[in-house]
KEMI-805585 format. One record per residue: z, y, x of N, C-alpha, C, CB in turn; chain. Coordinates in nm, 2 decimals. Glycine has a CB too. Layout:
BEGIN
     nZ     nY     nX    caZ    caY    caX     cZ     cY     cX    cbZ    cbY    cbX mol
      Z      Y      X      Z      Y      X      Z      Y      X      Z      Y      X   A
...
# end
This chain:
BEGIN
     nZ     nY     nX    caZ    caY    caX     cZ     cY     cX    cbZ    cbY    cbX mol
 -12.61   0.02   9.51 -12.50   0.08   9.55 -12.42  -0.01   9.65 -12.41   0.13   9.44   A
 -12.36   0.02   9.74 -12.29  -0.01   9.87 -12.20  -0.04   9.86 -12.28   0.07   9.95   A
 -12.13  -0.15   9.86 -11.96  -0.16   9.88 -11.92  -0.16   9.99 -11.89  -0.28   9.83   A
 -11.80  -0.12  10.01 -11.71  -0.07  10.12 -11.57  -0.14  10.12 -11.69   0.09  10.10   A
 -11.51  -0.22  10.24 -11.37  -0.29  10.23 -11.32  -0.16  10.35 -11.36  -0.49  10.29   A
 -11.18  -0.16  10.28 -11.11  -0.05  10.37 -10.99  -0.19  10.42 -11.02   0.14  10.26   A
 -10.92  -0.15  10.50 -10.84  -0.21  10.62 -10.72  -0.05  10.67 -10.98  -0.27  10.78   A
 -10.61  -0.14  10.63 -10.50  -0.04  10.77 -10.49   0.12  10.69 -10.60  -0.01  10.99   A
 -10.51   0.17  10.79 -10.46   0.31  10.70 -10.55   0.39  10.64 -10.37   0.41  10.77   A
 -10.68   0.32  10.62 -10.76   0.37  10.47 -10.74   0.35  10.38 -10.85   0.36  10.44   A
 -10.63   0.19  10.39 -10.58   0.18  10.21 -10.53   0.31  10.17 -10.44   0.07  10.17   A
 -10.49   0.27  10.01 -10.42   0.37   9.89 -10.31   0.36   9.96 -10.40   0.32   9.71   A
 -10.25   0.48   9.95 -10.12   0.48  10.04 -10.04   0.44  10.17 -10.07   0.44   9.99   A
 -10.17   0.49  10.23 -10.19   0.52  10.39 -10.17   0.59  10.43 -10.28   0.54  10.45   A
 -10.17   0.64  10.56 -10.17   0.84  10.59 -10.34   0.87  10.62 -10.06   0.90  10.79   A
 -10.39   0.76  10.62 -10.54   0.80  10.66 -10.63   0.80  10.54 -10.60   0.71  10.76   A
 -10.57   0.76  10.42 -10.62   0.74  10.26 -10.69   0.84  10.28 -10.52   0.74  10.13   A
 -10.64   1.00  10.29 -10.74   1.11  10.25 -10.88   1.11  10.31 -10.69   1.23  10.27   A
 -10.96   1.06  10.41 -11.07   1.03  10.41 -11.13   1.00  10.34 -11.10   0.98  10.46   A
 -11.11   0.87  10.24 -11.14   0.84  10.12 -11.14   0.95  10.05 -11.06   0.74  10.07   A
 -11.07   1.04  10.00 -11.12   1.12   9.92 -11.21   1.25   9.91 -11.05   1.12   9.88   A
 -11.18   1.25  10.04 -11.29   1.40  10.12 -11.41   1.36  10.04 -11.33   1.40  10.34   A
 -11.45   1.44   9.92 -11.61   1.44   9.95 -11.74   1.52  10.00 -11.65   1.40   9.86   A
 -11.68   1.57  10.11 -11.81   1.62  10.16 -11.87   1.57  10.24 -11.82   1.72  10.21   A
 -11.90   1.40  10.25 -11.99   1.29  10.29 -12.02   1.25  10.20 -11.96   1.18  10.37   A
 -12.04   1.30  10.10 -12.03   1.20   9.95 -11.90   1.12   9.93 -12.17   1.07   9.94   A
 -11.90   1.06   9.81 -11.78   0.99   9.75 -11.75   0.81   9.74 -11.78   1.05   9.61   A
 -11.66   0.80   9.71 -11.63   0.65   9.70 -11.55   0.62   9.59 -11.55   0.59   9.80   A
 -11.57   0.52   9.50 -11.45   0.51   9.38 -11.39   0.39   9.43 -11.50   0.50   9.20   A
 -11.28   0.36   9.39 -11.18   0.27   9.41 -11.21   0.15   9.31 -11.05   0.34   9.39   A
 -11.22   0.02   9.33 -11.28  -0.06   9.23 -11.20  -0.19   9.26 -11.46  -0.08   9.23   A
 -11.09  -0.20   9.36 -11.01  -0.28   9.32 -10.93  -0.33   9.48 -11.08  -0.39   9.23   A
 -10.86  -0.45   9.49 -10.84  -0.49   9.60 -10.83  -0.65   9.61 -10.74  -0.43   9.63   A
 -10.89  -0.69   9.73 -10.93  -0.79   9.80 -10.86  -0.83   9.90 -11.02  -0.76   9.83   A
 -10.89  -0.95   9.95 -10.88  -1.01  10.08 -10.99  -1.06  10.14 -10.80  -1.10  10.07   A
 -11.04  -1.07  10.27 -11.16  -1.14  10.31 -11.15  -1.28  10.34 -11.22  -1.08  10.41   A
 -11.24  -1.35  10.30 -11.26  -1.52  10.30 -11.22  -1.54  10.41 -11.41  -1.59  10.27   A
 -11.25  -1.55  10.52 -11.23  -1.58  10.65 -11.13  -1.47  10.68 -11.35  -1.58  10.73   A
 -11.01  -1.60  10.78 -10.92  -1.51  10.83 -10.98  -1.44  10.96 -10.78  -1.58  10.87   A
 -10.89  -1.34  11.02 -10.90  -1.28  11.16 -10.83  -1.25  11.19 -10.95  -1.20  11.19   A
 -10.77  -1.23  11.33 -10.66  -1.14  11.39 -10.68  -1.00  11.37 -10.64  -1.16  11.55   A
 -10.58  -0.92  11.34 -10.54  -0.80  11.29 -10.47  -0.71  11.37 -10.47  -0.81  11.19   A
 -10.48  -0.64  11.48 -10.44  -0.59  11.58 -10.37  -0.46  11.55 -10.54  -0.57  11.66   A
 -10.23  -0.43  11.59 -10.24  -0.26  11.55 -10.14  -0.24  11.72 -10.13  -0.19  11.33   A
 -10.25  -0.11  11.75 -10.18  -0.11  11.93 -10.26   0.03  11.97 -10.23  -0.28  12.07   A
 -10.22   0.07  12.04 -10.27   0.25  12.11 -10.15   0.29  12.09 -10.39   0.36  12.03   A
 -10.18   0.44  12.13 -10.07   0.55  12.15 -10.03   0.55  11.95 -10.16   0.75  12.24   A
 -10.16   0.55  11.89 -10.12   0.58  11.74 -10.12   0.46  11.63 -10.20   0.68  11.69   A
 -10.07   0.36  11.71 -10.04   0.26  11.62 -10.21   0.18  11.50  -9.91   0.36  11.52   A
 -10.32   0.25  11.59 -10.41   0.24  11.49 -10.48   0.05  11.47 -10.52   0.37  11.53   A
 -10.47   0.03  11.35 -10.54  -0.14  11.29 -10.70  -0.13  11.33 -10.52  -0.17  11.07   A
 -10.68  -0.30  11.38 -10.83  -0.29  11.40 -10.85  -0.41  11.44 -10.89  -0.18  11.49   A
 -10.96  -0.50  11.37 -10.98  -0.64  11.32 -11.03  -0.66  11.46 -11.08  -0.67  11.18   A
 -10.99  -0.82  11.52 -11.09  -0.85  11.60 -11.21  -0.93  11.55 -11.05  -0.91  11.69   A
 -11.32  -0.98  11.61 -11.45  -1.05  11.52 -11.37  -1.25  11.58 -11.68  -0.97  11.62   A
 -11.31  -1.24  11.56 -11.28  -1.38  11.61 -11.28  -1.46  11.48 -11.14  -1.39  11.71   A
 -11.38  -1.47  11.37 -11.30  -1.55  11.28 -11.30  -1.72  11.25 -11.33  -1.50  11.17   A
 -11.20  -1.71  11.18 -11.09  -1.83  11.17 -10.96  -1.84  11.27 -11.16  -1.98  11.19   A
 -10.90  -1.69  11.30 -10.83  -1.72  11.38 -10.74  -1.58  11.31 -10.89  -1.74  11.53   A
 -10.63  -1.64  11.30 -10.50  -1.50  11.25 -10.49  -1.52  11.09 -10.56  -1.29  11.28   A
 -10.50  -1.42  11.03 -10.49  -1.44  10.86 -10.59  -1.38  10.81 -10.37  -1.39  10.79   A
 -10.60  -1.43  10.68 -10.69  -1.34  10.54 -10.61  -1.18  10.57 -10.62  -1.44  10.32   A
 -10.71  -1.10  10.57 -10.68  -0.93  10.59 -10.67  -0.88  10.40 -10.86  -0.81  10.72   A
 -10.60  -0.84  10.38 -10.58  -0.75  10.27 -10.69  -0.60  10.30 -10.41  -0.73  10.26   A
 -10.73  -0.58  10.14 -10.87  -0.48  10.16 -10.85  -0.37  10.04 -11.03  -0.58  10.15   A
 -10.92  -0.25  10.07 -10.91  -0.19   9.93 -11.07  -0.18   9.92 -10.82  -0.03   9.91   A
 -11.13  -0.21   9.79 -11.31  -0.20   9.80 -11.32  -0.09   9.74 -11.41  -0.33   9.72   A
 -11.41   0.05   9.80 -11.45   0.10   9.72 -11.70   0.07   9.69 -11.36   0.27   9.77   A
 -11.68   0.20   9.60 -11.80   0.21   9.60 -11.88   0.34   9.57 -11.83   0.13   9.52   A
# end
């Protein structure tokens, strides 16, 4: 089985959370929360404010995560 780190507004108490629970891609259970080992810069910019990691790591901070599975 697959684990999954969510970021930005797929966490629990997001506005984008409900993807997570849609299951008509199949499902995900919630199994806890994380941070990733390596930092990164963490971007949030567009018209809709949307987060989105750059691959630069060791640069910015540890990202806070929700893991599902």
């Amino acid at each position: 089985m697959a684990h999954i780190f969510v970021y930005g507004t797929l966490k629990r108490g997001q506005p984008n959370h409900k993807v997570m629970l849609d299951q008509s891609h199949g499902s995900a259970a919630f199994r806890g929360q994380g941070c990733t080992v390596e930092s990164f810069p963490l971007v949030i910019a567009g018209e809709h404010n949307i987060p989105w990691l750059l691959h630069l790591p060791g640069k910015g901070h540890c990202v806070a995560v929700g893991i599902f599975c």
